[in-house]
C-alpha positions in Angstrom: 7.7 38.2 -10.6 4.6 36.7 -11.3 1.3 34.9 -9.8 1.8 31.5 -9.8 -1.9 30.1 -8.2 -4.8 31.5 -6.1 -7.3 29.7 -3.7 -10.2 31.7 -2.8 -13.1 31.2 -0.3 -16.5 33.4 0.1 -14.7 36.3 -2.0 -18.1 38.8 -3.2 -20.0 35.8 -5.4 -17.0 33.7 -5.4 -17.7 30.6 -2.8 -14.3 28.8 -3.8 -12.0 28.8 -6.4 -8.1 26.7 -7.0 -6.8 28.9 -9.9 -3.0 27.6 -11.5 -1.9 30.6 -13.6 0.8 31.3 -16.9 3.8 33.7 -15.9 2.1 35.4 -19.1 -1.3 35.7 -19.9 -4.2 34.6 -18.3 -7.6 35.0 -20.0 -10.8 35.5 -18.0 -14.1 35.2 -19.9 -17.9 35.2 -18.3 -20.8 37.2 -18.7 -21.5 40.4 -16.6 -21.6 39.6 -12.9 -20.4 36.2 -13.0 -17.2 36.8 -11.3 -14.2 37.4 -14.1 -13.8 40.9 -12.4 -13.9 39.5 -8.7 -11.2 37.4 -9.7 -8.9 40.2 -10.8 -9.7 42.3 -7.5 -8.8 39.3 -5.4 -5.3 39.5 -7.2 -5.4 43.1 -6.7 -6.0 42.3 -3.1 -2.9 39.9 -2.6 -1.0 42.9 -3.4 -2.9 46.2 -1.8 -4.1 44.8 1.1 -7.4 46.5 -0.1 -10.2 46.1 -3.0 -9.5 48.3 -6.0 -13.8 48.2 -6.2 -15.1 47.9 -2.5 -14.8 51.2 -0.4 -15.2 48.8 3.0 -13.9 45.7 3.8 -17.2 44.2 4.7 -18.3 44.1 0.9 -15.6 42.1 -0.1 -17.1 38.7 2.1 -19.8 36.6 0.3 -23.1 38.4 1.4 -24.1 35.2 3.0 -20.5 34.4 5.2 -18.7 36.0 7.5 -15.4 35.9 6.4 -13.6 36.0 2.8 -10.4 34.3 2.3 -7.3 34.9 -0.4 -4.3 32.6 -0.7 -1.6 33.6 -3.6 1.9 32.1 -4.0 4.3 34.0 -5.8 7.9 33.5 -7.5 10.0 36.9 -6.9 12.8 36.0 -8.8 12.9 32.1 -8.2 11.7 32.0 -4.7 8.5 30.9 -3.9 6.3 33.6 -1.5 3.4 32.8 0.2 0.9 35.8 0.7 -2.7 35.1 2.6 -5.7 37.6 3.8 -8.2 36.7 6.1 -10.9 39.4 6.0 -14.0 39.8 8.5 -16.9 41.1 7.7 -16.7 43.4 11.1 -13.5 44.7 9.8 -11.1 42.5 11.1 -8.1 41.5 8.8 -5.0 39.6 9.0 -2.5 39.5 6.2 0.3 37.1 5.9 3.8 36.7 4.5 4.7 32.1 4.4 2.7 32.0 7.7 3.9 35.5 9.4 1.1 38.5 9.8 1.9 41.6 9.6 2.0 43.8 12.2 1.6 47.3 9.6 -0.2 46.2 6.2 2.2 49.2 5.1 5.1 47.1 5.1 3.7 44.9 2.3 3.2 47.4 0.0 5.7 47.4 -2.7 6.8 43.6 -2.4 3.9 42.9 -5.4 3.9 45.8 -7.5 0.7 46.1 -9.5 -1.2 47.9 -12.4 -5.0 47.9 -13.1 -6.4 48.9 -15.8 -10.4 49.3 -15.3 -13.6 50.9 -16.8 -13.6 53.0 -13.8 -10.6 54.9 -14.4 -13.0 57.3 -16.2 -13.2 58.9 -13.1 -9.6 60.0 -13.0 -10.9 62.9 -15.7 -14.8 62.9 -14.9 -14.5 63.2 -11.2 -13.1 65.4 -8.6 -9.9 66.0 -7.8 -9.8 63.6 -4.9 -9.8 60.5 -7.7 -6.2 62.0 -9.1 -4.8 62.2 -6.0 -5.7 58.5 -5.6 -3.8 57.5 -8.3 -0.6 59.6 -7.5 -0.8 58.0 -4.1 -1.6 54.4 -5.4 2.0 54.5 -7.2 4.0 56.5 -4.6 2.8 53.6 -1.8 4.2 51.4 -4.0 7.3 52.8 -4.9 8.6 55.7 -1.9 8.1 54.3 1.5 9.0 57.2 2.8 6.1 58.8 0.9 3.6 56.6 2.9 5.2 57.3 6.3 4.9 61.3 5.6 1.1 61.3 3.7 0.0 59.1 6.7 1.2 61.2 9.5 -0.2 64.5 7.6 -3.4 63.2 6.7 -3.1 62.4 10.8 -2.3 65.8 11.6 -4.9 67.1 9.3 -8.1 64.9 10.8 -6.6 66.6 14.1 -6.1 69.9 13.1 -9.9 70.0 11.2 -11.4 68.6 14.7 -9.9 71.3 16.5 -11.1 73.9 14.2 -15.0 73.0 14.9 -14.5 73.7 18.2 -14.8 77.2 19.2 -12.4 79.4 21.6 -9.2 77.9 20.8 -6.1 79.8 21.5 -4.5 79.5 17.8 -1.1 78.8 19.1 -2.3 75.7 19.1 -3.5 75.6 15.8 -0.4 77.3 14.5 1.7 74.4 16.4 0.0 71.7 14.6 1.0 73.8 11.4 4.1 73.6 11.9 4.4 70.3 12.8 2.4 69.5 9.2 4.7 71.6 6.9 7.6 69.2 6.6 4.8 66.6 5.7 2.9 69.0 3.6 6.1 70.1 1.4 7.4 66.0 1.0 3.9 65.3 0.4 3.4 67.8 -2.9 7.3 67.8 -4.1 7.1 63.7 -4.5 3.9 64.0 -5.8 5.1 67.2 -9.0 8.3 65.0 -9.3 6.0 62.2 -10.0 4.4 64.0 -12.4 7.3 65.4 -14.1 8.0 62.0 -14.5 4.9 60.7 -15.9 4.2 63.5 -18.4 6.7 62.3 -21.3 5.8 58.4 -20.6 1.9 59.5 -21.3 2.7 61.5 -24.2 5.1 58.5 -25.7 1.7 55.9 -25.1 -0.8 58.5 -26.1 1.3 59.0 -29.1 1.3 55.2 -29.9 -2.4 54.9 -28.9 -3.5 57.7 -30.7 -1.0 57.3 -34.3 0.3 60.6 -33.1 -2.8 63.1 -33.7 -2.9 65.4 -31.1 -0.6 66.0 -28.0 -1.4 66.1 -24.7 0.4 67.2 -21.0 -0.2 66.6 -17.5 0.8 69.6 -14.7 0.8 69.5 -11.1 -1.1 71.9 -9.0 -0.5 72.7 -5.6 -1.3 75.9 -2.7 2.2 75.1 -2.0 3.5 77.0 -5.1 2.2 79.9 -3.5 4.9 80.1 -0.5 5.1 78.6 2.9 2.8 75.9 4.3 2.8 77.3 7.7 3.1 81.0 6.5 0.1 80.2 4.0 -2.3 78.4 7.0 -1.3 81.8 9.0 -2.8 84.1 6.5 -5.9 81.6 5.9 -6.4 81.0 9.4 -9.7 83.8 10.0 -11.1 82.0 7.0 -10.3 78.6 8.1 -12.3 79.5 11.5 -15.3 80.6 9.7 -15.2 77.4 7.5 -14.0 75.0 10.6 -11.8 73.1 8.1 -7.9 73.4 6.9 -8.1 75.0 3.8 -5.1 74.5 2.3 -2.4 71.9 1.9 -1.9 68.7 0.0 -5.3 67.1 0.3 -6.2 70.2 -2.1 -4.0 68.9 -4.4 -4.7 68.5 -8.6 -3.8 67.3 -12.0 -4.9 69.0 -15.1 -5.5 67.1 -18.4 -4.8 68.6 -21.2 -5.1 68.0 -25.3 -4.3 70.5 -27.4 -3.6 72.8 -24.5 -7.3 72.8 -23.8 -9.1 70.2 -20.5 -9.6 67.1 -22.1 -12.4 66.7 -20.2 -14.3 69.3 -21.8 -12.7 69.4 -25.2 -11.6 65.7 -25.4 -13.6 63.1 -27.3 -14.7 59.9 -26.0 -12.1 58.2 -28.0 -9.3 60.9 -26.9 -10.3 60.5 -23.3 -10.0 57.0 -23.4 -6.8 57.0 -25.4 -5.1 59.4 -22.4 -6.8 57.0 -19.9 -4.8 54.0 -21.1 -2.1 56.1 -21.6 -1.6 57.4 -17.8 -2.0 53.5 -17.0 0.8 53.0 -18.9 3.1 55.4 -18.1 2.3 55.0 -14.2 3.3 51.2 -15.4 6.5 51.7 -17.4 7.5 54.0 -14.2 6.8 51.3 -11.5 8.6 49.2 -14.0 12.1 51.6 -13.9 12.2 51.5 -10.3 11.6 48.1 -9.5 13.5 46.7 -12.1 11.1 44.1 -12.9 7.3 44.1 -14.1 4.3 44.7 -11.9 1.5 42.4 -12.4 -1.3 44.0 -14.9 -4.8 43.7 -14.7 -6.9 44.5 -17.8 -10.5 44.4 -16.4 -13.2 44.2 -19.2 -10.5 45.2 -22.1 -12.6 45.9 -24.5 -15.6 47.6 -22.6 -16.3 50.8 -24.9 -13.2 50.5 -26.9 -12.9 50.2 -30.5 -10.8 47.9 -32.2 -8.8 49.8 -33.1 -7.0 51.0 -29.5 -7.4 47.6 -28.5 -5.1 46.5 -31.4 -2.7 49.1 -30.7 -2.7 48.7 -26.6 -1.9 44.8 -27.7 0.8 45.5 -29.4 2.3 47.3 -26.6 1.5 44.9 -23.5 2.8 42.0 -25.5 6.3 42.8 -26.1 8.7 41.0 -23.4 9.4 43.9 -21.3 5.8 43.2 -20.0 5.4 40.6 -17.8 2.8 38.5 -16.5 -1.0 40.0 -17.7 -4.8 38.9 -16.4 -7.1 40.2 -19.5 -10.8 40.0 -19.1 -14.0 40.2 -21.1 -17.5 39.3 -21.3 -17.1 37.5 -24.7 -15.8 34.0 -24.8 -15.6 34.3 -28.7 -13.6 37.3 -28.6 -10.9 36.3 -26.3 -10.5 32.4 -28.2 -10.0 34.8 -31.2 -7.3 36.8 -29.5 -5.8 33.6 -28.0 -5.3 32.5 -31.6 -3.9 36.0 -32.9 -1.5 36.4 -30.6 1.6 34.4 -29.7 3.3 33.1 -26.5 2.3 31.1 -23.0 -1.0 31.1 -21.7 -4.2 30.1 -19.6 -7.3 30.7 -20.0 -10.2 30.7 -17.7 -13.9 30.6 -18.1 -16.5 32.0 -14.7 -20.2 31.4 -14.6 -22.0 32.6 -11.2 -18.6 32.6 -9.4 -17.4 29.0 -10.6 -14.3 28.9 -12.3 -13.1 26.4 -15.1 -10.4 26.1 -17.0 -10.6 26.1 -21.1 
């Protein structure tokens, strides 16, 4: 599977653009701001139905227009697919398979599977627990649909559940029926999610491993309220608490991953370089899964590759991208001499791409 072309229209500084891609790597190169990582969100966008960057909709339409389009065609396995998104800045969106919307943006999840790799993952070990959860529901939308369907009707139940609670005087049989009806939810919800993990763990300690020459180790656990009994049994005992606070207190959405080096937190006794070494790692692995079950490559993004990484990991993260089980790769940077150097050090198909204030042109 791979990106074949994009036309774009008022997407963030990006008037218009009429992009023709390699099935293997494409090489984006412009100074800060100029559009090289607009270009890689719109791709993201073809496949999310969302910006990896832009919390709202509205940020994602040339601050000038209205509307932002994105047109993408595709070949899955030798058929051409059509993909377009029509986004309004007042929140309206349409998103289309070869000319049909979608009634539920849900449904296209999974048909594009996708990896990006971004200075901002830093926040998967800076930030709060919220950002991991993020990350193990960014792969699980992709890859269990069944996932989707129960995290969405929780996180339904939950919004409902929490409104109730701020009210006062309620009898809490009701509260106790909307428990039960979250449990089953709850319970798929934070077993998909360890399993996930369970999986994950080796694959990050195999990259990290590779990344790292093998210096230290590191290990990723799952943490859950659920570990401590019941859902419904566990919301029963909390449920004079929860009345003070007027919020649920336990369940999924409390959810964490620890990061660990040397069984310590990396984030506390990690260095920069070790930090950023598990980072890439846990982009990897959650690639080489997504890989396994779809039996075919997701699309990866490398957003400012070599943003406040040495040479050295760069080298070694190369080496691993580039072998054939990878498949087709967007690489970006903010020096045009760097990335002619890399075109000429490495081998195989390519395009590559140079952006100045949102105008694109091929090198």
């Amino acid at each position: 599977m791979y990106l074949k072309s994009i036309i774009l229209q008022n997407y963030k500084n990006i008037a218009a653009a009429s992009l023709e891609f390699s099935p293997k790597i494409n090489y984006i190169s412009g100074n800060n701001g100029a559009g090289k990582t607009n270009l890689l969100d719109a791709v993201y966008y073809l496949s999310m139905t969302k910006s990896f960057f832009s919390s709202s909709d509205r940020y994602v339409c040339k601050f000038d227009t209205d509307e932002a389009q994105i047109g993408g065609v595709y070949n899955i396995g030798g058929v051409e697919e059509r993909i377009g998104v029509s986004v309004r800045r007042n929140g309206t969106k349409i998103v289309r398979r070869n000319g049909r919307n979608y009634e539920r943006f849900s449904d296209h999840i999974g048909l594009l599977p996708i990896v990006m790799v971004s200075p901002a993952d830093s926040s998967l070990i800076h930030d709060s627990g919220d950002e991991r959860r993020k990350y193990l529901n960014f792969i699980l939308s992709q890859t269990d649909r069944a996932y989707l369907r129960h995290i969405q009707t929780y996180t339904h139940l939950l919004i409902r559940r929490n409104r109730l609670l701020k009210e006062d005087l309620l009898p809490d049989v009701l509260l106790d029926t909307i428990a039960e009806q979250m449990a089953p939810h709850a319970h798929y919800v934070s077993d998909t999610r360890r399993e996930l993990c369970n999986n994950l763990d080796p694959l990050v300690r195999e990259y990290y491993s590779r990344l790292s020459a093998g210096r230290e180790e590191v290990q990723i656990r799952y943490r859950t309220d659920l570990d401590n009994g019941d859902f419904s049994e566990l919301l029963l005992q909390d449920q004079e608490k929860e009345r003070i606070l007027k919020y649920t207190t336990l369940g999924p959405q409390r959810d964490d991953m620890t990061f660990l080096i040397e069984d310590h937190p990396i984030r506390n006794c990690g260095s920069q370089g070790q930090q950023k070494s598990f980072l890439l790692a846990m982009k990897l692995a959650q690639f080489s899964f997504m890989r396994r079950i779809y039996s075919k490559p997701p699309i990866l993004l490398l957003d400012d590759l070599f943003d406040k990484l040495d040479m050295e990991r760069v080298e070694s993260l190369l080496k691993i991208v580039l072998k054939d089980d990878f498949g087709q790769i967007f690489i970006s940077d903010s020096n045009k001499v760097r990335i002619e150097r890399l075109m000429e050090s490495l081998q195989g198909e390519s395009r590559s791409f140079e952006v100045e204030n949102g105008v694109f042109r091929s090198l």
